[in-house]
TIROTI-243101 format. One line per field, with one value per residue (C-alpha): x, y, z; residue number from 1. Coordinates in nm, 3 decimals, always signed. Layout:
residues N
c1: (X, ...)
c2: (Y, ...)
c3: (Z, ...)
nr: (NUM, ...)
//
This chain:
residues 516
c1: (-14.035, -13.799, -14.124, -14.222, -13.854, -13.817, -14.163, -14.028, -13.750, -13.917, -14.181, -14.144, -13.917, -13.784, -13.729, -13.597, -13.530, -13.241, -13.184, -13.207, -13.229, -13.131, -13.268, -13.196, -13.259, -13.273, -13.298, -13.653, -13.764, -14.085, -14.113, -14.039, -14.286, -14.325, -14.587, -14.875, -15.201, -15.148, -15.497, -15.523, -15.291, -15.251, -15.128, -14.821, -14.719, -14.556, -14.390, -14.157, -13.795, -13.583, -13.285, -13.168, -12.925, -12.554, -12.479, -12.688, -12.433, -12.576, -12.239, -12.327, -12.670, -12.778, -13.063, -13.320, -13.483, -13.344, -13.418, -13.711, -13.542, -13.275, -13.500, -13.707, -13.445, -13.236, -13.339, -13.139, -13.067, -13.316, -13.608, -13.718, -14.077, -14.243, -14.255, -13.842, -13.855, -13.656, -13.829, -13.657, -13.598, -13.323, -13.199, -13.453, -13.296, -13.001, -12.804, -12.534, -12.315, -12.251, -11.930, -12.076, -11.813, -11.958, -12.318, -12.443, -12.710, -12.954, -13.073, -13.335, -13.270, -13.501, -13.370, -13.248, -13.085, -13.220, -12.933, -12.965, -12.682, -12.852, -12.817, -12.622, -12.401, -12.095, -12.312, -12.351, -11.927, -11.883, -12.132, -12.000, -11.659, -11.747, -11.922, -11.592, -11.369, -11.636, -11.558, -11.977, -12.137, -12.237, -11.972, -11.959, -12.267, -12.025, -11.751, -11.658, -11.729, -11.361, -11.535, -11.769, -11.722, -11.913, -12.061, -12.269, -12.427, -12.750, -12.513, -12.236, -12.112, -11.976, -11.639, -11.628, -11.319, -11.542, -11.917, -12.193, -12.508, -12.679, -12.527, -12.846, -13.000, -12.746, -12.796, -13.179, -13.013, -12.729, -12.527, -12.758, -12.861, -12.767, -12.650, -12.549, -12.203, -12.120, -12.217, -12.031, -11.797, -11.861, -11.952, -12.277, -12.420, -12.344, -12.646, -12.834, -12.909, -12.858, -13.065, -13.330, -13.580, -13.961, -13.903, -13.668, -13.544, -13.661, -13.362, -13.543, -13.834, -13.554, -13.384, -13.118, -13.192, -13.571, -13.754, -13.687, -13.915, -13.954, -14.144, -14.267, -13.986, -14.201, -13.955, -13.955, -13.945, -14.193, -14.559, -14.558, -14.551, -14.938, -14.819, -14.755, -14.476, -14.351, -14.208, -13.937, -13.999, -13.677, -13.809, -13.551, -13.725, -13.935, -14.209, -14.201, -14.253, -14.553, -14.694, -14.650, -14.830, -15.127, -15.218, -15.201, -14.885, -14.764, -14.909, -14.646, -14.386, -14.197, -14.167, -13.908, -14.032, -14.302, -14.450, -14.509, -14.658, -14.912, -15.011, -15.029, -15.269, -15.462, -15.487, -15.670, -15.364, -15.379, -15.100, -14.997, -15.014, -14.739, -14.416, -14.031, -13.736, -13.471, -13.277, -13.196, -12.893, -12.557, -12.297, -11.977, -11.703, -11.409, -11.418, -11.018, -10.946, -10.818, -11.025, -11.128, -10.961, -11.197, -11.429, -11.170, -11.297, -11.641, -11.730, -11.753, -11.971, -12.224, -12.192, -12.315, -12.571, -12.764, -12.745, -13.013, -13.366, -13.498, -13.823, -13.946, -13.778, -14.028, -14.328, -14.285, -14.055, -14.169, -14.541, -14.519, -14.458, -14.132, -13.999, -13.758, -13.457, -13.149, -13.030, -12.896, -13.032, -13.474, -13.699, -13.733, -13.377, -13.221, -12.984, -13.260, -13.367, -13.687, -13.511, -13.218, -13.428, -13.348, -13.011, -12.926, -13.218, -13.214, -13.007, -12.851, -12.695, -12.511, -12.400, -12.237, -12.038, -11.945, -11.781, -11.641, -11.494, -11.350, -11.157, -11.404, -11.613, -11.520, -11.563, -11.601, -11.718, -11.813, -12.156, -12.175, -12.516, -12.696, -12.960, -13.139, -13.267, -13.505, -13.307, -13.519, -13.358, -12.959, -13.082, -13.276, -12.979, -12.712, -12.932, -12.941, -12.554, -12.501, -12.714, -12.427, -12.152, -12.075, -11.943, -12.084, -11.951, -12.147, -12.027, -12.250, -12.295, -12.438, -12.647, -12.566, -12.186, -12.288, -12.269, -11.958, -11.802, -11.927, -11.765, -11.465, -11.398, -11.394, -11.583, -11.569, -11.980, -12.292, -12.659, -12.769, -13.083, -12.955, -13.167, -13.233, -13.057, -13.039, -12.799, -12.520, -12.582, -12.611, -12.242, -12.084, -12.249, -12.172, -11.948, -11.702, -11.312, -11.357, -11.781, -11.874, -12.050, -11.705, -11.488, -11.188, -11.163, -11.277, -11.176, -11.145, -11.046, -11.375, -11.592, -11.389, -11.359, -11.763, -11.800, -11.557, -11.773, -12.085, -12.115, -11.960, -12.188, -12.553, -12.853, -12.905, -12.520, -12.581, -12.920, -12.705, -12.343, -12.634, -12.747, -12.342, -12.280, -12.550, -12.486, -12.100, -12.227, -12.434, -12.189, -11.914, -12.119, -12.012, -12.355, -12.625, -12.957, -13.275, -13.521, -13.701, -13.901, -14.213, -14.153, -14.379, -14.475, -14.830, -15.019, -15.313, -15.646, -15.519, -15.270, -15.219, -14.909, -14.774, -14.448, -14.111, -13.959, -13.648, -13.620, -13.795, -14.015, -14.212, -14.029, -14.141, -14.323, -14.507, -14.719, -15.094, -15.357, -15.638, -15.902, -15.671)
c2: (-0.869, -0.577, -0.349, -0.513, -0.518, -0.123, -0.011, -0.172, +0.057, +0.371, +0.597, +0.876, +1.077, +1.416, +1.553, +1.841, +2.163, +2.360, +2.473, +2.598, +2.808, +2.760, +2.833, +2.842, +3.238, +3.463, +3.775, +3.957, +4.358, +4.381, +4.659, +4.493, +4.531, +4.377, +4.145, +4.280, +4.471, +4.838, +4.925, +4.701, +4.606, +4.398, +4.502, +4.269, +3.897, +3.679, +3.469, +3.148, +3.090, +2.821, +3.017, +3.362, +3.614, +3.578, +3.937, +4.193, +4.210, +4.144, +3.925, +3.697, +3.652, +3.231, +3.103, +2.847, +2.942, +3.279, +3.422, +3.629, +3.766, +3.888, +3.992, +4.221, +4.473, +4.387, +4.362, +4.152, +4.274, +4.030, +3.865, +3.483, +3.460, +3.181, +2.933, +2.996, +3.283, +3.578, +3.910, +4.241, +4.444, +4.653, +4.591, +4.626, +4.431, +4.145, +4.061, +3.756, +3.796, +3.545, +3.388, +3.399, +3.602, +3.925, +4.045, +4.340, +4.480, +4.807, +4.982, +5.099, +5.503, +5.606, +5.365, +5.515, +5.319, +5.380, +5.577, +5.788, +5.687, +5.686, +5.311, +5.325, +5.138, +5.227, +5.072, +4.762, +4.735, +4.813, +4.552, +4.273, +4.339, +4.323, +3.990, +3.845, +3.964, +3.880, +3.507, +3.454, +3.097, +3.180, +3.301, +3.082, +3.257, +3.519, +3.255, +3.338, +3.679, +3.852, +4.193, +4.430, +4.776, +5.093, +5.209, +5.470, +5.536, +5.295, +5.062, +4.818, +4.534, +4.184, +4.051, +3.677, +3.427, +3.161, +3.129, +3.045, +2.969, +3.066, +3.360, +3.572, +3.344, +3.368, +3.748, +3.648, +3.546, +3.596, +3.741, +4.008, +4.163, +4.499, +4.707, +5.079, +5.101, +5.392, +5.104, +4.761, +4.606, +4.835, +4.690, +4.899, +4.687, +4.403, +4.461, +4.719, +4.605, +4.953, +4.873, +4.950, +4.668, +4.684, +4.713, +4.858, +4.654, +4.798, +4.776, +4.886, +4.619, +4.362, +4.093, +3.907, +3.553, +3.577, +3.859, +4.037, +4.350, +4.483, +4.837, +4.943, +5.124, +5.450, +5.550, +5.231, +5.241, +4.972, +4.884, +4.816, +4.473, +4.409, +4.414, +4.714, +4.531, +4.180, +3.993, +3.710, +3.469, +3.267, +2.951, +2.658, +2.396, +2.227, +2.141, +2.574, +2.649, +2.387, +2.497, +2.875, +2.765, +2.592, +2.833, +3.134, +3.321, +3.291, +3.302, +3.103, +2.778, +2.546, +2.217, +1.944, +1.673, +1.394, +1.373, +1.715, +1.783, +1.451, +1.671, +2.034, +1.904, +1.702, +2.066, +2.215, +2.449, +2.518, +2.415, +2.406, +2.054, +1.819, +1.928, +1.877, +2.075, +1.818, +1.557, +1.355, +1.136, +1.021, +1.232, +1.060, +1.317, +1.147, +0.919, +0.866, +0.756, +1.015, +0.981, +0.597, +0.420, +0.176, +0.429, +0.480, +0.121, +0.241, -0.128, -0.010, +0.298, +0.101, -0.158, +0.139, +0.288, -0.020, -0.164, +0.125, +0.033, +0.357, +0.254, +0.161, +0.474, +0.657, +0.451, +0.459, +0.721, +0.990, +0.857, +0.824, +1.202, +1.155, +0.944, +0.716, +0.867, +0.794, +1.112, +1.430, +1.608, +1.666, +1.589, +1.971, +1.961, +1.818, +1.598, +1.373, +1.027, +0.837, +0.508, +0.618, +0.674, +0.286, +0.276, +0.197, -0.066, -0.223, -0.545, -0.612, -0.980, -0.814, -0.529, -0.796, -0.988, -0.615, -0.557, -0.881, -0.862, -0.523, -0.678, -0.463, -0.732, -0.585, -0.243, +0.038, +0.374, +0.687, +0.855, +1.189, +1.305, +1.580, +1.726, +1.904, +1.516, +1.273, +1.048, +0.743, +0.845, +0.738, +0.449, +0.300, +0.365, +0.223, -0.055, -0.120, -0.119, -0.311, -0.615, -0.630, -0.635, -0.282, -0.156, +0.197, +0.479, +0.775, +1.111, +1.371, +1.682, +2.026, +2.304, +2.474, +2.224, +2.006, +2.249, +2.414, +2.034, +1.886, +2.174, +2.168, +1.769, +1.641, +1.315, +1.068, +1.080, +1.228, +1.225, +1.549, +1.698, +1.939, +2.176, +1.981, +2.285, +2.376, +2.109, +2.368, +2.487, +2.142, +2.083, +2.394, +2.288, +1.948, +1.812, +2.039, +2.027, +2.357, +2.296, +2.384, +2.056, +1.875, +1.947, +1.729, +1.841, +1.525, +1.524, +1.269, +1.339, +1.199, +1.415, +1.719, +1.709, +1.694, +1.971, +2.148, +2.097, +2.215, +2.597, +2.633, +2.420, +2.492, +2.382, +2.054, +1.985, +2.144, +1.887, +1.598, +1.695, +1.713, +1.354, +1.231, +1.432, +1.195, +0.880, +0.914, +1.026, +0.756, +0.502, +0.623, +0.628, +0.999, +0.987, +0.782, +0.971, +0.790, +1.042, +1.334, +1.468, +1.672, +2.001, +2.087, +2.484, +2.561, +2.862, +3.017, +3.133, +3.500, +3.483, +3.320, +3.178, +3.050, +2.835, +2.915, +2.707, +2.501, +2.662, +2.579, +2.870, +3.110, +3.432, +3.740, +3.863, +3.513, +3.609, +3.771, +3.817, +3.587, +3.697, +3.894)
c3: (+3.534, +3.445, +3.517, +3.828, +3.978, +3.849, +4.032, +4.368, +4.336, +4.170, +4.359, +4.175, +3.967, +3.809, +3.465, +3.502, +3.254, +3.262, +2.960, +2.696, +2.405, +2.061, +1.704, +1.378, +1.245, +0.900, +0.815, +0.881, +0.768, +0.977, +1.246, +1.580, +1.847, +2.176, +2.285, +2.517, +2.443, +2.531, +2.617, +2.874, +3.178, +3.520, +3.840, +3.865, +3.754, +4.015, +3.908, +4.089, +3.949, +4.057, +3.971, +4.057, +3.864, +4.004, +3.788, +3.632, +3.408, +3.027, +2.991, +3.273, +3.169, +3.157, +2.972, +3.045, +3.386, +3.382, +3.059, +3.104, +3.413, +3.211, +2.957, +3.202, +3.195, +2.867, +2.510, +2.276, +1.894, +1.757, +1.923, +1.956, +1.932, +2.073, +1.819, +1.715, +1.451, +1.445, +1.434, +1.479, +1.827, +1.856, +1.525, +1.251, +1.001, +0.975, +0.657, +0.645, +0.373, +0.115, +0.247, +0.647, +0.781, +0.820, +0.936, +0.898, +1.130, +1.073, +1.448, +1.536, +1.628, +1.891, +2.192, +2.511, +2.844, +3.147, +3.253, +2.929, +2.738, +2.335, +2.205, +1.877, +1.633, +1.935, +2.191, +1.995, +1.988, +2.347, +2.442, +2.193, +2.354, +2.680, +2.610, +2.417, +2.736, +3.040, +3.052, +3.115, +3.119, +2.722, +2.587, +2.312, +2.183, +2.029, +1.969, +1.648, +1.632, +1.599, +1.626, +1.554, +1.301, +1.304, +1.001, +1.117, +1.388, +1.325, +1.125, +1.240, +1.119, +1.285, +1.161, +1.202, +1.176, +1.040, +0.958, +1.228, +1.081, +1.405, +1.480, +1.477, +1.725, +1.951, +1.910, +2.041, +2.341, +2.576, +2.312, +2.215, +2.527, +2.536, +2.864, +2.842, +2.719, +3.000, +3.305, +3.165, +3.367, +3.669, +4.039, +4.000, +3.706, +3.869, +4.082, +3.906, +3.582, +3.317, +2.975, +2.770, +2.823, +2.953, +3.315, +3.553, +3.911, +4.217, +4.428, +4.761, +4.727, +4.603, +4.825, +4.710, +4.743, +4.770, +4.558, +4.266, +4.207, +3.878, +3.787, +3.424, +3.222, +3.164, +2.921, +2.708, +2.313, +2.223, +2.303, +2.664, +2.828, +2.987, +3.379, +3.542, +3.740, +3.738, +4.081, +4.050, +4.384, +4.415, +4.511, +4.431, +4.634, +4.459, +4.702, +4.811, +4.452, +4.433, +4.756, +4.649, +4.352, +4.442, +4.726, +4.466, +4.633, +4.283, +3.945, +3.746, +3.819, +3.624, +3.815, +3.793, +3.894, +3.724, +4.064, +4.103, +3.795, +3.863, +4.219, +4.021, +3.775, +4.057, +4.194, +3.893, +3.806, +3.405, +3.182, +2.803, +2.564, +2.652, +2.497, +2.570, +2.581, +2.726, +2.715, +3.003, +3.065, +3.110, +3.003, +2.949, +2.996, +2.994, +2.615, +2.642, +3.001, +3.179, +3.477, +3.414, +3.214, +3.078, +2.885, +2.642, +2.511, +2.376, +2.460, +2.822, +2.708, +2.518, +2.777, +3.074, +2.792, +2.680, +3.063, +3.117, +3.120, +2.942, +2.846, +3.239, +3.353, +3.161, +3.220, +3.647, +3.751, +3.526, +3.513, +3.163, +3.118, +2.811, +2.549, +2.544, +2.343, +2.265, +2.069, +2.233, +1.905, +1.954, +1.680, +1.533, +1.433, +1.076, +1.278, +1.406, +1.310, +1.495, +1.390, +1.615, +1.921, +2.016, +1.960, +2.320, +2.339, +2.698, +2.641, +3.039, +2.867, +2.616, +2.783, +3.022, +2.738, +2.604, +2.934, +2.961, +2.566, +2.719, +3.026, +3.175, +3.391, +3.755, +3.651, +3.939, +3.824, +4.101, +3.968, +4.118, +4.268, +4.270, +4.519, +4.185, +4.038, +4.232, +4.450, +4.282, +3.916, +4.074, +4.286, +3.926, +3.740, +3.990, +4.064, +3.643, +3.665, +3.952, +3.775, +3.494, +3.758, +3.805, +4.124, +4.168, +4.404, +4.534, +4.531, +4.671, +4.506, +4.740, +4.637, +4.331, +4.332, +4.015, +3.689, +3.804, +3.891, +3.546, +3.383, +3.539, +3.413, +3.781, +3.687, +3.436, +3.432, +3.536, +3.516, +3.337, +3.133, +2.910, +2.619, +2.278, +2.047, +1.693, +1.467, +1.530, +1.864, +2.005, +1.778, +2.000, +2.362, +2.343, +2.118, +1.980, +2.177, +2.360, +2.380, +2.808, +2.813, +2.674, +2.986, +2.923, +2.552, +2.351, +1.975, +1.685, +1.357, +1.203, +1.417, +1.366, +0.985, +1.022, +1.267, +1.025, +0.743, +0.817, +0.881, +0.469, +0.340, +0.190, +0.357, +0.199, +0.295, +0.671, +0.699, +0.576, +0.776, +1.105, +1.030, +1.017, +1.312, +1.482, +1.383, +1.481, +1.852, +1.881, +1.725, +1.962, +2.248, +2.338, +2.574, +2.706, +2.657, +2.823, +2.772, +2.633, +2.962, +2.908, +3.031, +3.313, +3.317, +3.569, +3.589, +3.776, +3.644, +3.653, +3.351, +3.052, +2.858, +2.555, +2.590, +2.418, +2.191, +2.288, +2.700, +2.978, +3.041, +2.839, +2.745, +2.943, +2.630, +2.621, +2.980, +2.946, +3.221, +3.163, +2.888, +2.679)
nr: (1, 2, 3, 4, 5, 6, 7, 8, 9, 10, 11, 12, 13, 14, 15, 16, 17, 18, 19, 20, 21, 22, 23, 24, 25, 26, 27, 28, 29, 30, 31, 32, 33, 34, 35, 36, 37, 38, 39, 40, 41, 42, 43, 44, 45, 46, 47, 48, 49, 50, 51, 52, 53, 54, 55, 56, 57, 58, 59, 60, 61, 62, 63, 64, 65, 66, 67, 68, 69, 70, 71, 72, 73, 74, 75, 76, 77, 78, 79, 80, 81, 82, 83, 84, 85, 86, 87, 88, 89, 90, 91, 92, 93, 94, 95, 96, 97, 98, 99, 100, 101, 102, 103, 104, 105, 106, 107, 108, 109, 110, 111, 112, 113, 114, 115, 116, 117, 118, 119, 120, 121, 122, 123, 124, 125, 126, 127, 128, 129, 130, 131, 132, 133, 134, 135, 136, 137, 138, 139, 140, 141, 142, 143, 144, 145, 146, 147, 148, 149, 150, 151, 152, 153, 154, 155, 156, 157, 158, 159, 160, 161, 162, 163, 164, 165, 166, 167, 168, 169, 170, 171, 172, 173, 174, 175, 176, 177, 178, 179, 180, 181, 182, 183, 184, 185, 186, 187, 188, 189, 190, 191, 192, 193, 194, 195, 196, 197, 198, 199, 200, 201, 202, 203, 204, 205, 206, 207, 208, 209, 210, 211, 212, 213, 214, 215, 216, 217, 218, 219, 220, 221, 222, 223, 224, 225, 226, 227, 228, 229, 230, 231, 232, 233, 234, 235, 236, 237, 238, 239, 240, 241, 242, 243, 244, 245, 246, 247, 248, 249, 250, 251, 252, 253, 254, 255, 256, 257, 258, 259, 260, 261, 262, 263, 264, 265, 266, 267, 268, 269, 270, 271, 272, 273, 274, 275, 276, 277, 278, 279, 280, 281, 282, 283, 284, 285, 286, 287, 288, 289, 290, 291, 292, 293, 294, 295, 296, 297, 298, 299, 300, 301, 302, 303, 304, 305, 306, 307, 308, 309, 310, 311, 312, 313, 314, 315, 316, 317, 318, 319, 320, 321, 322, 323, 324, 325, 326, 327, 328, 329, 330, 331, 332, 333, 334, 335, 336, 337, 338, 339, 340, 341, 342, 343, 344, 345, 346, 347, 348, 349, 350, 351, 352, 353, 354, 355, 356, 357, 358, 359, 360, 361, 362, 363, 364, 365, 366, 367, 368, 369, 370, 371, 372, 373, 374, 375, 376, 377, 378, 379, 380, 381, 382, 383, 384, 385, 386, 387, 388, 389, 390, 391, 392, 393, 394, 395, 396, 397, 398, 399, 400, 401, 402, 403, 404, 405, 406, 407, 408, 409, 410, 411, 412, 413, 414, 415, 416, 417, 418, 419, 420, 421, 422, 423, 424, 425, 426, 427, 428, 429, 430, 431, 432, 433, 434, 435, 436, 437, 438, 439, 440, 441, 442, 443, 444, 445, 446, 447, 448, 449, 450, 451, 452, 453, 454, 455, 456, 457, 458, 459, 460, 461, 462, 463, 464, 465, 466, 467, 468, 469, 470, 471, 472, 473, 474, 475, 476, 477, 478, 479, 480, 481, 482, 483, 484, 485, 486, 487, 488, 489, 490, 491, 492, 493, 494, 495, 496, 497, 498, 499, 500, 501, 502, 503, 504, 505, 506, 507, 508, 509, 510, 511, 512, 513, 514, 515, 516)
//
């Protein structure tokens, strides 16, 4: 019946992936290299983004969607590969010390920015202070970095107040990208982007808003990147990018929505084995009743959680294309538990007597919606609240309005897919007091003494503190996952790809032309 009544009300819906990146890292002594074969190269890559730089700045830089703009034109300290591990780039070897609060990195000493400013140990500190001090969306990658110390001039050394395991990750990402220390914080990096990656932005063939030209760095230090220039089409509607991609205008999209995907692969467009970077869901900001005062009864939160009908959600609005979930942490992390995946099981009669133990029986709640998610996704879950008495208010979000809103606390709740991250990552992005995706500061002396624990401890401690960390979410109802979305990345016959761990599309090192 519950099928039946959700496919009247379904006729398609979206999973999509903004997210991302997070891994666990270690040290590594291998001479870095970039990805490519350097006999042979292509003309140019096209590819369509749904997202477009706001800064060139390297301390505005976002992840998900935008990394391998970013990394077009900035290379981070360490490099990601594909399947998570750290390998050396700019720095050429990594060493945490014993107690976590310092790490000291060796450089590489034949690096140059485009503007000819030498990279060096003083580079490294300019650019780590300029992250601390730019207030960018990932700052927290550098959170507890207090500083950074020369040594020499291929040698410096981060200070930190207390120990992040993934502290060399982050360097893999926002945190590590490195712009010349002579151009930060100037208006003219803000739209010229001054570093020392693989490619260079043309500026005259560049529009803001639709196209993003990018030309070989001639003068770049590692093996060259196998396209002679690379083309970002900004393309955030989703039907454009699909259209772009099926007639060829492009070579590479990432597409939100189940639907889509069904209509790419109908098309013959080539794509990688199912896999998932997301989690979709409700997020529920406010946990002590500042904004609505009934979801400081976590009877009301398990009530709006289990009143969810995951499972057909999957099956007809995203075609079958996820898994039910109900953990924010993804199966490649220590935190997870496949037992824990039903925890909100879809139970409409007892989320009813919840709500009704919790004087909560004529609840009203506003859920906020955004133009990003299939319409079909808010009417299924309104129309799965509604049948346990819940009075549900509309707020429309416009273009680009829902991040900044969610992160400013303005709502009690929203509908969100976020990046499954590393145990510690996912701690500091979602659940820690001053975490971006914790808006109104939530805290409880339980969860804090856990969060508190882990960095110290040894691995078997940080794999077992992850698991705690888990079950307290899910027993306090902090969020109301319904899904792990595959993650839907199409390509032409011209290229090839290989997808990137934990974001939603491939690196810029992880693109080939076809046959190579």
């Amino acid at each position: 019946m519950r099928m039946a009544r959700l496919t009247a009300l379904i006729g398609g819906a979206a999973a999509v992936a903004l997210a991302l990146t997070a891994c666990t890292g270690g040290g590594a002594t291998t001479d870095p290299t970039a990805s490519g074969d350097a006999g042979a190269t292509a003309p140019l890559l096209v590819i369509g983004s749904l997202q477009e730089p706001t800064s060139w700045d390297p301390a505005q830089a976002n992840e998900g969607h935008l990394a391998p703009i970013y990394q077009s034109v900035y290379d981070t300290l360490i490099k990601r590969e594909p399947d998570g591990e750290l390998s050396p780039m700019l720095a050429t070897e990594w060493t945490m010390a014993d107690d976590g609060l310092s790490l000291q990195l060796e450089l590489r000493d034949d690096v140059t920015f485009t503007d000819g400013t030498p990279f060096d140990a003083e580079a490294v500190k300019a650019n780590i202070e300029h992250f601390k001090t730019a207030n960018g969306p990932l700052q927290g990658n550098l959170a507890n970095v207090s500083g950074a110390e020369v040594v020499d001039a291929d040698t410096v050394i981060l200070r930190l107040d207390s120990p992040d395991p993934d502290l060399p990750a982050n360097l893999a990402n926002a945190g590590g990208y490195m712009g010349s220390p002579a151009a930060l914080g100037t208006p003219e990096i803000a739209a010229d982007p001054v570093g020392t990656g693989p490619y260079v932005l043309d500026t005259s063939s560049s529009v803001v808003g639709s196209t993003y030209k990018l030309t070989r760095n001639e003068d770049y230090w590692g093996d060259p990147l196998p396209f002679d220039a690379v083309e970002f089409k900004i393309l955030p509607d989703e039907t454009a990018r699909l259209n772009a991609l099926t007639s060829g205008q492009i070579d590479f999209a990432s597409l939100n929505r189940a639907a889509s995907a069904v209509q790419a692969a109908g098309a013959g467009l080539n794509q990688p084995e199912p896999f998932s970077v997301n989690w979709g869901g409700i997020l529920f900001f406010d946990r002590t009743g500042q904004l609505q005062p009934e979801l400081a009864d976590v009877r009301v939160r398990e009530a709006l959680a289990i009143a969810i009908d995951a499972e057909a959600l999957v099956d007809v609005g995203w075609e079958g294309l996820g898994q039910p979930t109900s953990q924010v942490f993804g199966p490649d992390t220590e935190a997870y538990d496949e037992s824990l995946d039903s925890a909100y099981a879809y139970d409409p009669e007892r989320a009813k007597k919840l709500l009704a133990e919790a004087g909560a029986s004529d609840l009203e709640i506003t859920l906020p919606i955004s133009p990003v998610f299939e319409p079909v996704i808010y009417d299924a879950i309104i129309q799965n609240w509604e049948d346990i008495g819940v009075t549900v208010n509309r707020h429309q979000w416009g273009p680009g309005e829902a991040v900044p809103s969610m992160q400013r606390g303005e709502f009690a709740i929203a509908f969100m897919t976020l990046a499954q991250r590393s145990d510690w990552n996912t701690t500091q992005f979602l659940l820690s007091p001053d975490a971006p995706w914790n808006p109104l500061g939530s805290s409880d002396p339980e969860l804090d003494a856990l969060i508190a624990e882990y960095p110290a401890a040894d691995e078997a401690g940080r794999a077992e503190g992850a698991r705690e960390i888990n079950e307290w979410v899910i027993d306090n109802v902090w969020f109301a996952p319904v899904m792990r979305p595959d993650t839907f990345n199409f390509y032409g016959d011209k290229i090839e790809i290989v997808p990137q761990v934990q974001q939603a599309v491939p690196s810029i090192y992880n693109f080939t032309p076809s046959g190579q």
